[in-house]
N, C-alpha and C positions, 0 to 999 in steps of 0.2 A: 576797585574802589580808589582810581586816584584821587576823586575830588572831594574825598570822603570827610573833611572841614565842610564844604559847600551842602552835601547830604545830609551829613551826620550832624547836622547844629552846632551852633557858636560852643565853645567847650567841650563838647560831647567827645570823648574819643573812641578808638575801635569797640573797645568791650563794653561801653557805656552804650554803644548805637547798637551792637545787636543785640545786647541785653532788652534796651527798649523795644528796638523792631523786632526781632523776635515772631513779634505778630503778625507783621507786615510781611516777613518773607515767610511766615507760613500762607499766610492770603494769599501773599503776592504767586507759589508756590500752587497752592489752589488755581491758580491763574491758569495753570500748565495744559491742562485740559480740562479743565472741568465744563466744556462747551458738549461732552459728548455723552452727556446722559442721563435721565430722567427720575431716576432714584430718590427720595427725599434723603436729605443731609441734616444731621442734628448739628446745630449749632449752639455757640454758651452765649445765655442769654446778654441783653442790651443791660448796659448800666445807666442811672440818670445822673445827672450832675447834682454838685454837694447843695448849691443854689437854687432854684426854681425848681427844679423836680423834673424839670427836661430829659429827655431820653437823649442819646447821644446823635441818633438820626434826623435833630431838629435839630440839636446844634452844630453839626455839619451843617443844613442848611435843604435838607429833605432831597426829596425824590431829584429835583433839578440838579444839585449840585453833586450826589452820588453817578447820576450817570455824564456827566461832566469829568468826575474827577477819572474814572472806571474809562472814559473813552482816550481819555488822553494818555493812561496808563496803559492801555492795549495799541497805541499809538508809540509809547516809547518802546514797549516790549519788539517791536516790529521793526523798529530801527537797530537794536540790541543783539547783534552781530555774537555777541558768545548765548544767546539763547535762542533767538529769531526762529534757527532752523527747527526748534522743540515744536514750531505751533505752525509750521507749515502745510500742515493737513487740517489746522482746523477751522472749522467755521467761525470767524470771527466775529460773526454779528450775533450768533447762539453763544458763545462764549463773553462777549459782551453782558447780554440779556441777562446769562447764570452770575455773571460778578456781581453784578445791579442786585440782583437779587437776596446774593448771599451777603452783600456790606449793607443792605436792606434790613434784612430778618436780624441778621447779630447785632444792627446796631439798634434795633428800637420800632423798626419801619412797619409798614405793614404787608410789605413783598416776602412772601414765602419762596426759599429756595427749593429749587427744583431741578439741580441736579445732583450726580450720584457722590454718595460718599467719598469722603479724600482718598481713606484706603484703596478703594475700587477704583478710581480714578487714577491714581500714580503707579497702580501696582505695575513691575516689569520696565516702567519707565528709565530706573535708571537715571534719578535726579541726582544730584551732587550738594554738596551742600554751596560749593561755588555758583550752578546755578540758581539755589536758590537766591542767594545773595543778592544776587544779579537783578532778580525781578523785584527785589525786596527796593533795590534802589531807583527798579522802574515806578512803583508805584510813591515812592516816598518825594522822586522827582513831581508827579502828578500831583500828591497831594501840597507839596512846597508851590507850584505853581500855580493851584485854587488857592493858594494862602489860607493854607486850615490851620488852626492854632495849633500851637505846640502840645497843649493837654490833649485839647482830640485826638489829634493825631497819634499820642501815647495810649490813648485809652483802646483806638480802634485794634491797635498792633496787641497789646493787653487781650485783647480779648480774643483776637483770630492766633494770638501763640500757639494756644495748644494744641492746636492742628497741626505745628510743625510734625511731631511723630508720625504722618499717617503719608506726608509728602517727600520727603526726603529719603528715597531708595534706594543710594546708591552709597 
């Protein structure tokens, strides 16, 4: 986390950004493998905004802009030299497809995910909480780069939190 002013928002400091992200590196965490399996995953439902009643996956900006944000996110993970070597076996394009899907379903969308639980997913992996970090600030890179607003953004990490427990095994 050096650049962690640049990631972590104007003010925001360490425990103020993984309080918020949180969500993010449990998603982001999600990331790890979840390309490799077909299980349906329970996720916590989409919230809408306090204004127009929008679902949170309209206000990202739908289908176009989730796999925009999801390809440039698996795009930094793959530069990301202290995780990189985690996803070296996987199918990136299957893994791709499963993010689309699961920022899809929790956010509001009408993509059902479709791969296997986080538990099943990470079991034995031997994640750390450094990498999760790690991925947490590959996707927060992606989503700062689509220019998602600061509330989205808070909202999406909010709601894929609670997953942290089921990814972090190490």
């Amino acid at each position: 986390m050096k650049d962690r002013e640049g990631l972590l928002g104007r003010g925001m400091g360490r425990r103020g950004f993984l309080k918020t992200a949180g969500g993010v590196a449990v998603f982001g965490g999600a990331f790890v493998l979840v390309g490799c399996g077909d299980d349906d995953d329970e996720a916590p439902a989409a919230t809408t905004a306090a204004t127009g009643g929008e679902t949170l996956y309209k206000r990202l900006g739908g289908a176009a802009a989730v796999k925009v944000v999801v390809a440039d996110m698996v795009t930094n993970i793959g530069a990301d030299t202290r995780i990189n070597a985690q996803f070296a076996n996987t199918n990136l394009a299957r893994l791709q497809t499963l993010l689309v899907e699961q920022i899809g379903q929790v956010t509001g969308g009408p993509e059902k995910y479709t791969g296997r639980d986080m538990k099943t997913t990470h079991a034995g992996l031997k994640i750390t909480m450094a990498d999760f970090n790690a991925l947490v600030e590959d996707l927060v890179k992606a989503l700062d780069k689509n220019k998602v607003p600061e509330k989205e953004k808070a909202e999406l990490l909010a709601i894929l939190g609670p997953l942290n427990k089921d990814v972090v095994t190490a």
